[in-house]
C-alpha positions as CSV (number, residue, x, y, z in Angstrom):
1,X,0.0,0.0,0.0
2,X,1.3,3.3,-1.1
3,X,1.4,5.9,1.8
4,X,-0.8,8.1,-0.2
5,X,-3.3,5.5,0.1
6,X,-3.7,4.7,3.7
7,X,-7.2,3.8,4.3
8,X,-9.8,5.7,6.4
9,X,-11.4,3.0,8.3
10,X,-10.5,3.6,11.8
11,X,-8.9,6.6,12.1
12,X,-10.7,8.9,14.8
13,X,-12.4,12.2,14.2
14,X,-9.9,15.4,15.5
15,X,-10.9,18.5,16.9
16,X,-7.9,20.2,16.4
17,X,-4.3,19.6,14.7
18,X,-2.6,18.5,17.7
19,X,-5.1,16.4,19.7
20,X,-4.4,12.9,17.2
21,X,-3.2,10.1,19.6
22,X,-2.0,12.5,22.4
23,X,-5.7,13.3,23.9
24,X,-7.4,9.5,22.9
25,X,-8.8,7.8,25.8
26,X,-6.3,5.1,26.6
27,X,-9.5,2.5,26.5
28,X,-6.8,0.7,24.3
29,X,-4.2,0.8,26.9
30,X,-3.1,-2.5,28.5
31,X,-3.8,-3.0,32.0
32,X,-0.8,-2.2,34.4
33,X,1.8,-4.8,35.4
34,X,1.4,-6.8,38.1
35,X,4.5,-6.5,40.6
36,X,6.0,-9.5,41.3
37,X,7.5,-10.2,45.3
38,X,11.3,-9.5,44.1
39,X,10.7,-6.3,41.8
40,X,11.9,-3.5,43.4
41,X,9.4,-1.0,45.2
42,X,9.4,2.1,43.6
43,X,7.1,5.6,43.6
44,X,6.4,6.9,39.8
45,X,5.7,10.5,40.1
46,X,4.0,12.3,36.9
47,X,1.7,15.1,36.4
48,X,1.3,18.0,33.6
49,X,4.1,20.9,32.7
50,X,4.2,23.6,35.1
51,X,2.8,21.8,38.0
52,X,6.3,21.7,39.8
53,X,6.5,18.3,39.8
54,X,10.7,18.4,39.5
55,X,10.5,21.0,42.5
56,X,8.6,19.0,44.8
57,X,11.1,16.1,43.8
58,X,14.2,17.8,45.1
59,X,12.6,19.0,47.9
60,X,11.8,15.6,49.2
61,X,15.3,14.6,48.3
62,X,16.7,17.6,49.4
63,X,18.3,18.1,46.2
64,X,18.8,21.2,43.6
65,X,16.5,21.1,40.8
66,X,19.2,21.2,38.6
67,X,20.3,18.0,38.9
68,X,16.6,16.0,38.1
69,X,17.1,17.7,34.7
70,X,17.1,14.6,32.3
71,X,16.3,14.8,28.3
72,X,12.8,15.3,26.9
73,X,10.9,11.9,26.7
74,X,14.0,9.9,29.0
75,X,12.6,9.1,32.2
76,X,14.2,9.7,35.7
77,X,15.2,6.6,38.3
78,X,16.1,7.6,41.8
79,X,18.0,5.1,43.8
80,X,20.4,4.7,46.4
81,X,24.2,4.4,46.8
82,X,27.2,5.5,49.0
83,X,28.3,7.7,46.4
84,X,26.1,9.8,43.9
85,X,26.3,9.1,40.4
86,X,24.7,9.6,37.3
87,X,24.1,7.5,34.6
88,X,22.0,7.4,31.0
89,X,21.2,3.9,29.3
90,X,20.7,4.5,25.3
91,X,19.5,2.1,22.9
92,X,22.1,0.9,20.7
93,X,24.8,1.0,23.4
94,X,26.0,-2.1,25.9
95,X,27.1,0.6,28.3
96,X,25.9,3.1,29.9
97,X,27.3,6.7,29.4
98,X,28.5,8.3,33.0
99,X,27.7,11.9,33.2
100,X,31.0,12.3,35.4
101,X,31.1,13.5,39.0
102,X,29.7,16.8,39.0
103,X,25.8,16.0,38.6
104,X,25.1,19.7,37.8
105,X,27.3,19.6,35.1
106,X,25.3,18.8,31.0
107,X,24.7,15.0,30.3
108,X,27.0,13.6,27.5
109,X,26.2,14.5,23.6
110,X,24.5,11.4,22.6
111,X,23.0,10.5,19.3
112,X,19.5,10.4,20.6
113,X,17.9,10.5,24.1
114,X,18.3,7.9,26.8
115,X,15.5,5.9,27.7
116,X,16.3,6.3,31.5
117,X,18.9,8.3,33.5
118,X,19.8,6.8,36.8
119,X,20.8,9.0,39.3
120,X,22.3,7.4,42.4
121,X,22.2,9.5,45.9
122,X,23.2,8.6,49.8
123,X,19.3,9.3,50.9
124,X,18.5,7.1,53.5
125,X,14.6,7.5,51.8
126,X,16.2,5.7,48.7
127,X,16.8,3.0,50.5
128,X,12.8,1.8,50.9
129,X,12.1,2.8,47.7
130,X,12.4,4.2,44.7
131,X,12.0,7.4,42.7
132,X,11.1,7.5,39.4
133,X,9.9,11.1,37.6
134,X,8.0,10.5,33.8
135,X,7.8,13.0,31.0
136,X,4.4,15.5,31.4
137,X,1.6,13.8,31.0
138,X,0.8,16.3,28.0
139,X,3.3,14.7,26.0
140,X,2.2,10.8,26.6
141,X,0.5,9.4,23.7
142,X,-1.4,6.1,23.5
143,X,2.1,4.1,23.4
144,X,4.1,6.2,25.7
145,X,0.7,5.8,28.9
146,X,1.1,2.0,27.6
147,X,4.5,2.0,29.2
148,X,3.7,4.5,32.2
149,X,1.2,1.7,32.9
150,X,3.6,-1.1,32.3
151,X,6.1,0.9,35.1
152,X,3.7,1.9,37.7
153,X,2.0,-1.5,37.7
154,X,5.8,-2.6,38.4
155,X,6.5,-0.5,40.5
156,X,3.1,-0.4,43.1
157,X,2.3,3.6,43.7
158,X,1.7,6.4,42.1
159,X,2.2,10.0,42.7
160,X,0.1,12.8,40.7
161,X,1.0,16.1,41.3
162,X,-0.7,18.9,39.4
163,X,-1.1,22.9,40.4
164,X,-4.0,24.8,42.2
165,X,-4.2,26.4,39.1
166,X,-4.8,23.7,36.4
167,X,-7.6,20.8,35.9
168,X,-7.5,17.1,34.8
169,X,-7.7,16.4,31.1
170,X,-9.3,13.7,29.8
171,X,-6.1,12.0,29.1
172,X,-5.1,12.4,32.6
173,X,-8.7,10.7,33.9
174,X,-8.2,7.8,31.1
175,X,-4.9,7.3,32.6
176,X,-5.9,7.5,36.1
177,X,-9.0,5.1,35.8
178,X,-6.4,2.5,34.3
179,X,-4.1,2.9,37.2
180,X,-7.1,2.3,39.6
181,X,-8.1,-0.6,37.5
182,X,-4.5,-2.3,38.2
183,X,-4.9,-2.0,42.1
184,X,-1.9,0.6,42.6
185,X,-1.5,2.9,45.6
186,X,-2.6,6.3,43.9
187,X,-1.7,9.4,45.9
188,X,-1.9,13.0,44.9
189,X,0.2,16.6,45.6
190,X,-1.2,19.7,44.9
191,X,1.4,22.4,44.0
192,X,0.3,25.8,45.0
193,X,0.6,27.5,41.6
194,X,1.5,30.6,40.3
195,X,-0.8,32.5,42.0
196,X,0.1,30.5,45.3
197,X,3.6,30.4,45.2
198,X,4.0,34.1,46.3
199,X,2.4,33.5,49.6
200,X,3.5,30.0,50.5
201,X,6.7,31.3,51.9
202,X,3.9,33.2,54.5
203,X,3.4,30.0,57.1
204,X,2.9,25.9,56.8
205,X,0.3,25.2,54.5
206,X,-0.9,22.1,56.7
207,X,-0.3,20.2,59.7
208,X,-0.1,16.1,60.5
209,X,-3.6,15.9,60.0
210,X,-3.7,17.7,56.4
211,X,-3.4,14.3,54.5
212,X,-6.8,13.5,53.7
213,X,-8.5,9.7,54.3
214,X,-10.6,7.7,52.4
215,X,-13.4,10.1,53.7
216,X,-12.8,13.3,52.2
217,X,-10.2,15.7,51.4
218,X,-7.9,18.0,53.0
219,X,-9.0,19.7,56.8
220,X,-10.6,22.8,56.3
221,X,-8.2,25.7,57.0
222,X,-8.9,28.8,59.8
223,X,-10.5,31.4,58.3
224,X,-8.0,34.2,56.5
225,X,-5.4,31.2,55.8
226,X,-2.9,32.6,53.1
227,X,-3.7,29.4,51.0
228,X,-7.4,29.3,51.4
229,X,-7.7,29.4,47.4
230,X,-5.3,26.0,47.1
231,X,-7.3,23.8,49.6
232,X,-10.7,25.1,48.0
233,X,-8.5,24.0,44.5
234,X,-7.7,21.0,46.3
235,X,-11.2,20.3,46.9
236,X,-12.5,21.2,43.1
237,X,-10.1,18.7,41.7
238,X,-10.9,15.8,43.8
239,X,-14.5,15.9,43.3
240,X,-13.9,16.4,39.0
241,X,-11.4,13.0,39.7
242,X,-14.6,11.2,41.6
243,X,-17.2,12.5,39.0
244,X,-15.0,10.5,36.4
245,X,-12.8,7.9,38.5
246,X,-15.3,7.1,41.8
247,X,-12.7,3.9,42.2
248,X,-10.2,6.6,43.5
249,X,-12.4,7.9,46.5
250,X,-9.7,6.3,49.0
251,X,-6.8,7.8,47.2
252,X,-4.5,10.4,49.4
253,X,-4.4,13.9,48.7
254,X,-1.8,16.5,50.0
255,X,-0.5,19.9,49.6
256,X,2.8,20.1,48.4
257,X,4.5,23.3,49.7
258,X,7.6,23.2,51.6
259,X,6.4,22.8,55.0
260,X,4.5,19.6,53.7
261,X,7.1,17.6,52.6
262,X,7.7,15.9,55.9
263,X,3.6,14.7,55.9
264,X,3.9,13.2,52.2
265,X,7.2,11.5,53.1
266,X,5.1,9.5,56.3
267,X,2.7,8.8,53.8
268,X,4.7,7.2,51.4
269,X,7.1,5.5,53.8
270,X,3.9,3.8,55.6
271,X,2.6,2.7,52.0
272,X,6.3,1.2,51.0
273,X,6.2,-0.7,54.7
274,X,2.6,-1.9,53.8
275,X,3.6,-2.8,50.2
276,X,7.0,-4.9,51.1
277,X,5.4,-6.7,53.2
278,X,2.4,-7.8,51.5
279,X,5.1,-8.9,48.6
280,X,7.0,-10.6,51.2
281,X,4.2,-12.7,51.8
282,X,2.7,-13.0,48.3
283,X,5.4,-16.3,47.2
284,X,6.4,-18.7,49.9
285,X,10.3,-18.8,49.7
286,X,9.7,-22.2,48.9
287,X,6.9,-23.5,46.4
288,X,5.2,-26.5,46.5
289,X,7.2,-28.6,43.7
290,X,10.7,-26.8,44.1
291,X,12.1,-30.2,45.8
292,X,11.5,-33.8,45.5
293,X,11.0,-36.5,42.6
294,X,8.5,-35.7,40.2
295,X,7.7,-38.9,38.1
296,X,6.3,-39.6,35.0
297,X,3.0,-40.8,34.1
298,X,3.0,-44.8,33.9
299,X,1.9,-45.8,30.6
300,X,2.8,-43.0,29.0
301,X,3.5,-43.1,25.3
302,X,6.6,-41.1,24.7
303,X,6.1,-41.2,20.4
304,X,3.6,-38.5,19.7
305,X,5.8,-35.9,22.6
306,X,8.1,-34.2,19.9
307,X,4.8,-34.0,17.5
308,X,2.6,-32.5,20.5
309,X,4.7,-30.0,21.1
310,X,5.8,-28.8,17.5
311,X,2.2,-28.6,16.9
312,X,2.1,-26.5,20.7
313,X,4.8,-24.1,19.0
314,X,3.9,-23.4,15.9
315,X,-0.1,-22.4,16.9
316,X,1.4,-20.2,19.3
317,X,4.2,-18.6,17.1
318,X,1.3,-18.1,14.2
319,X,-0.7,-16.4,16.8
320,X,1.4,-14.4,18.3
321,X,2.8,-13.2,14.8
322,X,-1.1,-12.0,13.9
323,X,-1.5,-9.9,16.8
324,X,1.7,-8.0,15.9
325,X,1.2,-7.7,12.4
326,X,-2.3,-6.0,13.7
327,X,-0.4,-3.9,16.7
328,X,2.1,-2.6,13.9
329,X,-1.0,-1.7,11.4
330,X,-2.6,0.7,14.5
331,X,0.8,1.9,15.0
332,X,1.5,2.9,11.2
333,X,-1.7,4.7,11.2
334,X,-1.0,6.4,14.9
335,X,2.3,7.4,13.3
336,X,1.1,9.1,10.2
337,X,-1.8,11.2,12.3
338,X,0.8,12.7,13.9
339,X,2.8,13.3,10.9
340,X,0.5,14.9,9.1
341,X,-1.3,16.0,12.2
342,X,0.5,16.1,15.3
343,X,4.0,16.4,16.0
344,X,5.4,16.1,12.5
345,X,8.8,15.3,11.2
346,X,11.3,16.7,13.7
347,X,8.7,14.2,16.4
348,X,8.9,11.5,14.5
349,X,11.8,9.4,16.4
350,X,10.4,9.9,20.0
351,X,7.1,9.2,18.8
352,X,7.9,5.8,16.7
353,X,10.6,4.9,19.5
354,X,7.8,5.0,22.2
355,X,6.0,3.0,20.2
356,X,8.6,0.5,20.0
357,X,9.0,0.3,23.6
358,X,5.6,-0.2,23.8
359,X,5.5,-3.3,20.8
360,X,8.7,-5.1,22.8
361,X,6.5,-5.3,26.5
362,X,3.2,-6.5,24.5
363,X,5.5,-9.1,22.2
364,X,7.6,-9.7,25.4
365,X,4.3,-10.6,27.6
366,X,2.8,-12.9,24.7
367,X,5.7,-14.7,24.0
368,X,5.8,-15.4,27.9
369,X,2.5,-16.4,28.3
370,X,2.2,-18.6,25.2
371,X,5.6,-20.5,26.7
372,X,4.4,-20.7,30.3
373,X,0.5,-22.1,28.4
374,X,3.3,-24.8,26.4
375,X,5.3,-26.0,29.5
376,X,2.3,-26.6,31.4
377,X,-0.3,-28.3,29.2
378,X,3.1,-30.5,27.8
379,X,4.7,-31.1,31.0
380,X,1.1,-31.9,33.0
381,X,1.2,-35.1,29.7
382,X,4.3,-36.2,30.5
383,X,3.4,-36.8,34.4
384,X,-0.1,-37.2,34.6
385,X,-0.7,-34.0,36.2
386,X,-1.4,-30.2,36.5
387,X,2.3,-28.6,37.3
388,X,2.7,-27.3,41.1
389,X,4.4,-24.1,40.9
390,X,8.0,-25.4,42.1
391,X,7.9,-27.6,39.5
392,X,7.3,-25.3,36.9
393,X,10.0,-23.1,37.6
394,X,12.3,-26.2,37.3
395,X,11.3,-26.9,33.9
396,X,11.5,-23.1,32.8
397,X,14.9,-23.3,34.4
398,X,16.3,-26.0,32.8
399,X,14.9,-24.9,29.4
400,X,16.5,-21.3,29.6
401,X,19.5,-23.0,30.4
402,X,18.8,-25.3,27.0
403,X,18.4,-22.2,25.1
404,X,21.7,-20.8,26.2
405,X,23.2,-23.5,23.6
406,X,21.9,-22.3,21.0
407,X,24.3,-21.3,17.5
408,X,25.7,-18.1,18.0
409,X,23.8,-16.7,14.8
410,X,20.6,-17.9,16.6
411,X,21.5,-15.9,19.5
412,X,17.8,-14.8,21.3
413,X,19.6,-12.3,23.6
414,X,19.5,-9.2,21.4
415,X,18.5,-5.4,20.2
416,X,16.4,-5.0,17.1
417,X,16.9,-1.2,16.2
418,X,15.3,0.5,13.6
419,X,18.1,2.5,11.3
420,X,17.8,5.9,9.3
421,X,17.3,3.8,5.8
422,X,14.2,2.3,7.5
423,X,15.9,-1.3,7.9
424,X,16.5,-3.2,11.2
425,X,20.2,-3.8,12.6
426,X,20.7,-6.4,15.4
427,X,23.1,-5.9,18.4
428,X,23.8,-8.8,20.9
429,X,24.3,-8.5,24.3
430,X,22.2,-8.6,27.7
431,X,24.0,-5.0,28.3
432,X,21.9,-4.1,24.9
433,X,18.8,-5.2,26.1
434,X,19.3,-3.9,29.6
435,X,19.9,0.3,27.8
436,X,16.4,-0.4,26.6
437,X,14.5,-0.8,29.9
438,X,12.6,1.9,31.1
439,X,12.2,0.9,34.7
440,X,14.5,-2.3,35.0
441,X,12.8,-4.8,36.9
442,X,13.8,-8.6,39.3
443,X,15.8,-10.7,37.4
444,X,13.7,-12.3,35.0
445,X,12.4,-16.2,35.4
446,X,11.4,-16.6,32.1
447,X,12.3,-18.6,29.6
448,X,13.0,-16.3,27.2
449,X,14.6,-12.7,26.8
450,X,12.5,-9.9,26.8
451,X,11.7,-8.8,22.8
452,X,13.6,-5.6,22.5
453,X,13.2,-3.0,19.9
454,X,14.2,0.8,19.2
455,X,15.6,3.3,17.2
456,X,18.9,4.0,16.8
457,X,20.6,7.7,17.0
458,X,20.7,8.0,13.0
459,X,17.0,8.4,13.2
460,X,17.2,11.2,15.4
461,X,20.2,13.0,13.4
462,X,17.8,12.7,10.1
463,X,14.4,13.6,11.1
464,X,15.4,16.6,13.0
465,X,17.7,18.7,10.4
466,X,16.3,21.4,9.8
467,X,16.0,21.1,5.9
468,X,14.1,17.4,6.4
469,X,10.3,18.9,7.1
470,X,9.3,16.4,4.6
471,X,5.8,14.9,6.1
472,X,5.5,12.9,2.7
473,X,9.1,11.7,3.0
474,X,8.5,11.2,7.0
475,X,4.8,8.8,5.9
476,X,7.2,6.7,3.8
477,X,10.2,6.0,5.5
478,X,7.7,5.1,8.4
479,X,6.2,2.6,6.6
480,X,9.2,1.1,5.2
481,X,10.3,1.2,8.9
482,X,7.7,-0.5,10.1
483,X,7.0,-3.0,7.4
484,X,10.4,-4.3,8.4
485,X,10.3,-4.7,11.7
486,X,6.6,-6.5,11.2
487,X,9.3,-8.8,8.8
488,X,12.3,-9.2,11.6
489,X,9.9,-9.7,14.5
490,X,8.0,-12.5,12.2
491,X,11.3,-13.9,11.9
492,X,12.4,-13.9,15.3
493,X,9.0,-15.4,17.0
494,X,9.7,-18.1,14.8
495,X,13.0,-18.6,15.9
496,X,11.9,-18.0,19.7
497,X,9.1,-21.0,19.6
498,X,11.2,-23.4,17.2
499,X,14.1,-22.8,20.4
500,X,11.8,-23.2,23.0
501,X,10.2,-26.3,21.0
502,X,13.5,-28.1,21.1
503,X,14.9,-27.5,24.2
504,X,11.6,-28.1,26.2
505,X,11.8,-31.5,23.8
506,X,15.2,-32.7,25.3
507,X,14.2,-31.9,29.0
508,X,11.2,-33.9,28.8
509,X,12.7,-36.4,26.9
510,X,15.3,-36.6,29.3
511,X,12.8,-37.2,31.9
512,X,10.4,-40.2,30.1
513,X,13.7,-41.7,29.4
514,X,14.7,-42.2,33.3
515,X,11.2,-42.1,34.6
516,X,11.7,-39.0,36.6
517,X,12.4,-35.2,36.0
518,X,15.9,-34.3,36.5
519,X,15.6,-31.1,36.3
């Protein structure tokens, strides 16, 4: 199909020339991530531009702003260490690029932004959890909230901030009612303002009690408070959040100025005490099935194994290579509204690299599940019976460990990046894969890598020259793009199932041959 030609069907109605994919309810959006008992706890913080969001962040790290600055789209992860560092993990490197010792100092000239920056500090807060600050929510479309979701699900809470002075979009709410959905701690800071800001410096905005409960919001101030107008703000934006997202009526709301810092920080400490435990207690440290002889099913016929699960592999492979091939045709045609539309040429990298990152957790999560759905229904053949969880994490062990054999140029551990003549390069490496993680996670227990794509730094240099405002140019080199990552990523799914096929093959052959599992 010529990119002159793309086809109607679908593609929503705009009020304006920048609303496209940006301002869509994210009805679309996956749900959130469910955090598993060894990720790391973590608070994502994210709000609209001018809300003060980076502010209140140094001010509960007791930081300059300055050094929270990070690239546009990159996010921000807070952790701790003895001695601060800084650090930015780009796609296309196996290393991360240090932004030397003094953290005020400019990041390094990279080819294109990072999709994190670490920054490492001696704050004892760091040590029960986590910081992590996300591009304005202005700037999220339907891919980039996918990921948000993907991180706060991960991660377990979730700090809005917005200002007195602004409202919720619709975005915003869509994105808010998803986080609800997926059963994450959900608190809220309101920033003064502008109009707030000049009188904050006047007396404490609130006291122990100002944190409001699952009854209502924020105590009612003395008469003649300087910050009467922010608690009657505070009050106006919970009741627009409850018209649209009632599941958030227990959700936490507090001021944000200076003096409240130390009320948020009890609030977020007793959430991260709350939350570690009840991960803690989620997985026993020892599942049923992790020790012990697991036999195999007497009269079991071992001939029509290797058969059962080719067939197994190839249904899922075939599936999972439809719903991408459909995922890729939403995102071509979310891509050229914004061309045309939307952010235009010099937008197009961040825009089709956020899309990416999206495409690798939804490939990543498929091929994971269909795997998990093959083990089970083969392994509960071989010995007669549903697999406990212990035992399951033996098989899945010893088949990662059969994959690890395989051919160099079979390698599964690898970077597909997209290049500036609209091909696909590959670069090996579990330092590759690790640059492209936005929030990196437990190590993983899977059988397979996660599916990692992105775009590498000559997309950035060529879309965003001046002289290259060439929307028509931009449609077709997207498409080109796209078309052949559908083609590598069709490729390696294949390769991924026929792997998994043959190495789940010799472990349970290895097991009907001695009558037990060995693994």
């Amino acid at each position: 199909m010529k990119p002159d030609s793309l086809p109607s069907v679908g593609v929503p109605d705009r009020s304006g020339p920048a609303e496209s994919s940006r301002c869509t309810p994210l009805a679309a959006c996956r749900e959130a991530a469910e955090p598993g008992p060894d990720d790391p706890l973590a608070v994502v913080v994210t709000g609209p531009a001018g809300a003060g969001r980076r502010e209140l962040l140094a001010g509960l790290l007791g930081v300059a702003p300055g050094m929270l600055t990070v690239p546009v789209g990159s996010y921000l992860v807070v952790n701790y260490a003895k001695e601060p560092t800084r650090a930015a993990y780009v796609p296309g490197y196996r290393q991360s690029h240090s932004y030397g010792a003094d953290l005020l100092a400019a990041g390094p000239a990279l080819a294109r932004p990072p999709r994190r920056v670490e920054l490492s500090l001696p704050n004892p807060l760091l040590r029960r959890f986590a910081l992590l600050d996300t591009p304005d929510t202005g700037t999220l479309g339907v891919a980039a909230a996918r990921v948000l979701l993907d991180v706060v699900g991960r991660a377990g809470a979730l700090l809005f901030v917005i200002s007195a002075d602004q409202a919720f979009t619709a975005a915003e709410l869509s994105l808010l009612a998803e986080a609800a959905r997926s059963q994450v701690e959900v608190v809220f800071a309101v920033t003064p303002g502008i109009a707030g800001r000049a009188t904050a410096a006047d007396g404490p905005t609130t006291d122990d009690t100002g944190a409001s409960g699952p009854a209502g919001p924020l105590t009612p101030p003395a008469a003649g408070h300087p910050l009467d107008s922010v608690r009657v703000a505070v009050a106006a934006h919970r009741a627009a959040l409850l018209s649209a997202v009632p599941d958030l009526a227990a959700a936490r709301w507090h001021l944000a100025g200076q003096a409240d810092h130390p009320a948020l920080l009890r609030g977020l400490v007793d959430w991260s005490v709350d939350e570690g435990l009840r991960r803690a207690s989620a997985r026993p440290p020892e599942p049923p099935g992790a020790h012990g002889r697991v036999t195999v099913a007497p009269e079991l016929d071992p001939a029509g194994l290797a058969e059962r699960l080719d067939r197994q592999a190839r249904t899922c492979a075939q599936r999972i290579r439809q719903h991408l091939a459909l995922e890729l045709a939403s995102i071509h045609l979310r891509v050229v509204q914004e061309i045309v539309f939307g952010v235009g040429c010099a937008g197009l990298p961040q825009l089709l690299d956020q899309e990416m990152e999206a495409l690798s957790l939804l490939a990543t999560a498929r091929c994971d599940e269909a795997v998990r759905g093959i083990v089970d229904d083969a392994a509960a053949w071989v010995f007669g019976a549903p697999l406990a969880e212990g035992v399951r994490a033996r098989i899945i062990r010893a088949v990662r460990w059969g994959l690890v054999e395989q051919p160099a140029d079979r390698e599964l551990d690898k970077v597909l990046l997209v290049t500036s003549t609209a091909g696909v390069a590959e670069l090996a490496g579990g330092g590759a894969l690790d640059a492209l993680a936005t929030f990196p996670g437990a190590v993983r227990v899977e059988a397979l890598p996660p599916v990692g794509v992105a775009l590498s730094g000559g997309c950035w240099q060529q879309w965003r020259l001046p002289g290259n405002d060439d929307p028509n140019g931009a449609r077709s080199w997207a498409q080109r793009a796209l078309r052949e990552v559908e083609l590598e990523l069709t490729r390696e799914v294949s390769r991924r199932f026929e792997a998994v096929r043959h190495s789940l093959d010799g472990v349970l052959a290895d097991a009907v041959d001695h009558g037990i599992l060995l693994a």
